[in-house]
C-alpha positions in Angstrom: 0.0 0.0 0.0 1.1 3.4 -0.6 1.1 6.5 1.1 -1.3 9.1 -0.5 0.2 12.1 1.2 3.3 13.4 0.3 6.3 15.2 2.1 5.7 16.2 5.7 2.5 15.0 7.7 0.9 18.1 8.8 0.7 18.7 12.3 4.0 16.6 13.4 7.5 18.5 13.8 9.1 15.3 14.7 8.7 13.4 11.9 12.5 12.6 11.1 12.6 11.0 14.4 9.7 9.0 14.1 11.8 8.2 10.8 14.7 6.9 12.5 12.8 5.2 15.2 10.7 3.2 13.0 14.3 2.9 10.5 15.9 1.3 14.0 13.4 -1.4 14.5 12.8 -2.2 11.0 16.8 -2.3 10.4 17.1 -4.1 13.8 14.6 -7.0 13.0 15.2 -7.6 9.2 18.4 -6.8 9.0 20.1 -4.0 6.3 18.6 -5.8 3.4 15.8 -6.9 4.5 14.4 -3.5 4.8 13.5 -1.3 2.1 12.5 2.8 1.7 9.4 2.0 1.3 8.6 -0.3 3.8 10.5 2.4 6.3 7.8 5.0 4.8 5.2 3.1 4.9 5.7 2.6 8.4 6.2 6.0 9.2 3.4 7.3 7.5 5.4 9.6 5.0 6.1 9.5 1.6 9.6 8.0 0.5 10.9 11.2 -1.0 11.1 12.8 2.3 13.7 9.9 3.6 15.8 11.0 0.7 15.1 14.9 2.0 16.1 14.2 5.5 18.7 11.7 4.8 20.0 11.3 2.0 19.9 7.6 1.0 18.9 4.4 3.2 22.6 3.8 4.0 22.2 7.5 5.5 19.2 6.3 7.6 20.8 3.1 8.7 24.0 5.5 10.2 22.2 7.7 11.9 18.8 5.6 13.0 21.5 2.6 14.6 24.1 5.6 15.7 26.7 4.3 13.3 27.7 7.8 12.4 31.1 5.8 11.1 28.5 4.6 8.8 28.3 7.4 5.8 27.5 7.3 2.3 28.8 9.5 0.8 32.6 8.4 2.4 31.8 5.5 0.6 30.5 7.3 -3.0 34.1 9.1 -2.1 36.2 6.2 -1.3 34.8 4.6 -4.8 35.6 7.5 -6.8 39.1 7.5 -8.7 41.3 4.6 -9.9 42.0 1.1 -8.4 45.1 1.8 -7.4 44.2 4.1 -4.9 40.9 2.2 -3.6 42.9 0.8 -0.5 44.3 3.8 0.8 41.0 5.9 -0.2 39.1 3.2 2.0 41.3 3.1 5.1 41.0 7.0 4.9 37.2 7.0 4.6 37.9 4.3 8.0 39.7 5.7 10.2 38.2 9.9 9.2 34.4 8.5 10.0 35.4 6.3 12.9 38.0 8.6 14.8 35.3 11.1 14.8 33.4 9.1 16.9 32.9 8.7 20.3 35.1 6.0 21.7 32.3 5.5 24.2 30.1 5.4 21.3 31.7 3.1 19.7 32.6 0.4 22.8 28.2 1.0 22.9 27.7 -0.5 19.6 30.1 -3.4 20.3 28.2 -4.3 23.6 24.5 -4.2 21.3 23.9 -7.5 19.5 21.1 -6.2 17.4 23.4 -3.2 16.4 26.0 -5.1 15.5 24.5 -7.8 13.7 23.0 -4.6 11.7 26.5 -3.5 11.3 27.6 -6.9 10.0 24.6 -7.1 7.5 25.4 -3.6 6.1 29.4 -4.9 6.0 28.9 -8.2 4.2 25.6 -6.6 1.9 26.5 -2.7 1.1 30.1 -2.2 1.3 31.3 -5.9 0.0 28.7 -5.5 -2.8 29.7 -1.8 -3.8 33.3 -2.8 -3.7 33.1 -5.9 -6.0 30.9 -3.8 -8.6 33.8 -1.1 -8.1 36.4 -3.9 -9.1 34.1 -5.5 -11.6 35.7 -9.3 -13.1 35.4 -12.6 -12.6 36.4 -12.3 -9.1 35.6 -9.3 -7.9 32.9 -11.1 -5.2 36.0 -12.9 -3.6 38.4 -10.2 -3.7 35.7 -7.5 -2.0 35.1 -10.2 0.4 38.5 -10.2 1.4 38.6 -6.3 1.6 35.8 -6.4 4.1 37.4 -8.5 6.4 40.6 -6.7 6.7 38.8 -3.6 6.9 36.2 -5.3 9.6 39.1 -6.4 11.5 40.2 -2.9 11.8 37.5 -1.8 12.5 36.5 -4.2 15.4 40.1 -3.9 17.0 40.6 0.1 16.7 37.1 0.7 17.8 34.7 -1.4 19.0 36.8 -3.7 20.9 40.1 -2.1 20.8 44.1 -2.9 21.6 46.5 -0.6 22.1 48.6 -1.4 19.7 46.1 -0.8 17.0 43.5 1.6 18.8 47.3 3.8 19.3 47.9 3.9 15.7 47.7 7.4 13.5 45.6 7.6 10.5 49.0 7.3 8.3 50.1 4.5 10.4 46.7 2.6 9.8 47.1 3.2 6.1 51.1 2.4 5.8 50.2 -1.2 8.1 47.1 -2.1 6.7 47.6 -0.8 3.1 49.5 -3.9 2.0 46.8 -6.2 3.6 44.4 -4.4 1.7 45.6 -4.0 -1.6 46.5 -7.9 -1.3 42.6 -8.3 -0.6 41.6 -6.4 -3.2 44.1 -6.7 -6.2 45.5 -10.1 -5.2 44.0 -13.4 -7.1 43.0 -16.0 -4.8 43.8 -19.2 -5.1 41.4 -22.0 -6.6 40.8 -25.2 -5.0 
């Protein structure tokens, strides 16, 4: 069914947080790909249009209605811009800029929240692996973006969510001069068949 009004319901200021509170459950029981614009909208009683308006794209919900600010789309539209070459460093970048600016406490949050993190996975595994093999493109792209993620969701867990001190102490140009290798390996290297 779909909405007949459009734009803002009359009446009700707080309509982009009833967005992201209905965004959080939906994301939170279906998952990143199980839940669509629409079925947000629908939810919240608006029309789809003012999603985009308020947030830009449903990877921009997801950030901000699961307080995964580290989360951002257009990082990632950034990150995927330019040549191959530079896709590793322009990730770990993207990494380390969205997550530093977060709260550490913020972070430690997530990593104590199953339903947030299982979110986080799904967006991970769906989103960014997907985005990255189309970015590659070839035969093996799939396997090679795979192995990006989890070098960058390694980083990720063990600068931020759940971190060391030998990692969580690292600069941003440390990060990308350790990892870099790692990553380029993941994501230019051809894996081995069986």
């Amino acid at each position: 069914m779909l909405n007949k009004t459009r734009g803002r319901p009359r009446g009700n200021p707080d309509t982009k947080a009833r967005i992201t509170e209905v965004a959080r459950e939906l994301f939170l029981k279906h998952g990143y790909p199980g839940t669509t614009v629409r079925a947000i909208a629908t939810a919240a009683g608006v029309d789809s249009a003012l999603i985009s308006y308020h947030f830009g794209s449903k990877q921009g919900l997801f950030s901000q209605s699961l307080n995964l600010l580290c989360v951002d789309p257009s990082a990632l539209d950034q990150a995927l811009r330019g040549d191959q070459a530079g896709l590793a460093d322009r990730l770990l970048d993207s990494v380390t800029g969205l997550w530093d600016a977060a709260l550490p406490a913020e972070n430690r949050m997530a990593a104590r929240d199953d339903d947030t993190m299982r979110a986080l996975r799904d967006y991970l595994d769906g989103e960014l692996r997907l985005r990255i093999a189309e970015f590659l493109g070839g035969p093996d792209a799939t396997q090679r973006a795979t192995a990006a993620v989890g070098v960058l969701g390694g980083l990720i867990f063990m600068r931020y969510l759940n971190p060391i001190r030998s990692i969580g102490g690292l600069s941003p140009a440390d990060v990308r001069q350790l990892f870099g290798p790692a990553l380029r390996a993941a994501l230019h290297g051809r894996p081995r068949r069986a």
